[in-house]
Each structure stands twice: as structure tokens, then as C-alpha cells.
C-alpha positions as CSV (number, residue, x, y, z in Angstrom):
1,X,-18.0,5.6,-28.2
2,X,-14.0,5.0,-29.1
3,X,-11.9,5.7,-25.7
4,X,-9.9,8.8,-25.6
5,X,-6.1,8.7,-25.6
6,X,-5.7,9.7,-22.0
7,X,-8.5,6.8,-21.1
8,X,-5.9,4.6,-23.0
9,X,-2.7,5.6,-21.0
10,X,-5.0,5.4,-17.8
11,X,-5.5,1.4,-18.4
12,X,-2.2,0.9,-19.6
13,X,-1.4,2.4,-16.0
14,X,-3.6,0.2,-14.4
15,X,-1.4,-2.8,-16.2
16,X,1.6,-1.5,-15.1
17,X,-0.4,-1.6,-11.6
18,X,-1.3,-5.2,-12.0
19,X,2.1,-6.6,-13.3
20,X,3.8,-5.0,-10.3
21,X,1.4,-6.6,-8.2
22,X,1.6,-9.8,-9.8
23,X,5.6,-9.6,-8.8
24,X,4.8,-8.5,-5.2
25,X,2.6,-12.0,-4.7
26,X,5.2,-14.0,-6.6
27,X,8.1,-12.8,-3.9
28,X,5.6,-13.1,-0.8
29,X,6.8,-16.5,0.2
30,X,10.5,-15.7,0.6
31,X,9.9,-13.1,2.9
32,X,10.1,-13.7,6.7
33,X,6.9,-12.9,8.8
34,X,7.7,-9.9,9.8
35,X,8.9,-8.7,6.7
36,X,4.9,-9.9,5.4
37,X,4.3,-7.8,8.2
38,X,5.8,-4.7,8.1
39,X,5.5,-4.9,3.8
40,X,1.5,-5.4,4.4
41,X,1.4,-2.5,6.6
42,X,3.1,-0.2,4.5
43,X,1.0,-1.1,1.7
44,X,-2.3,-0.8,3.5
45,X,-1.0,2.5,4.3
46,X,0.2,3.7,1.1
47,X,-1.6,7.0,-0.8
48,X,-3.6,7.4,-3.4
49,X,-5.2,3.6,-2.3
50,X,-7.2,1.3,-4.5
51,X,-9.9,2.3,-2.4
52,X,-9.6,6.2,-3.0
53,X,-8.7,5.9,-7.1
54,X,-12.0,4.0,-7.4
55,X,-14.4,6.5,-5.8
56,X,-12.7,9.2,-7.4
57,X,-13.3,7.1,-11.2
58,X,-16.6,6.3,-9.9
59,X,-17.7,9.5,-8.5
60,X,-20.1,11.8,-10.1
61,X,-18.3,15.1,-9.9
């Protein structure tokens, strides 16, 4: 079954997703340790997360 357009903009999301991450781990050794820190905690406490995008892709509703 071919993908639907919006299916298609949703993985090109998900590139734009990983290239920015790609450039986060890339500048992660010239930050200071508590710029790693207060950068990871911000992160973890980001919304939507990883976590919550996936159940909601995987869920059944």
C-alpha cells in the first residue's frame, strides 16, 4: 500500500528530527559540564517527547 502524502511529510519530519540531533551530539564536547547539564535537563524535559510521539503512532485509537 503506497504511503499517503501526509505519511510522507511526517518522515521527512522525523529527518529534520534526526539531522538536528545529529548537530546537538556534534556540539556536545564544547560545552562545559554544566552546560551538558542543564542542556540534558531541558531536553529530558521537553514536550511532546520521543517517548509520547511513539505511543501516540503506536497506539490503537
Amino acid at each position: 500500500m503506497p504511503l499517503s502524502g501526509e505519511a510522507i511529510r511526517m518522515m521527512n519530519l522525523v529527518d529534520d528530527v534526526a539531522t538536528t540531533m545529529r548537530r546537538i551530539l556534534a556540539l556536545v564536547p564544547t560545552l562545559a559540564p554544566d552546560e551538558r547539564a542543564r542542556v540534558s535537563e531541558y531536553l529530558r524535559q521537553s514536550q511532546p517527547s520521543t517517548e509520547s510521539v511513539l505511543q501516540a503512532l503506536t497506539s490503537t485509537k
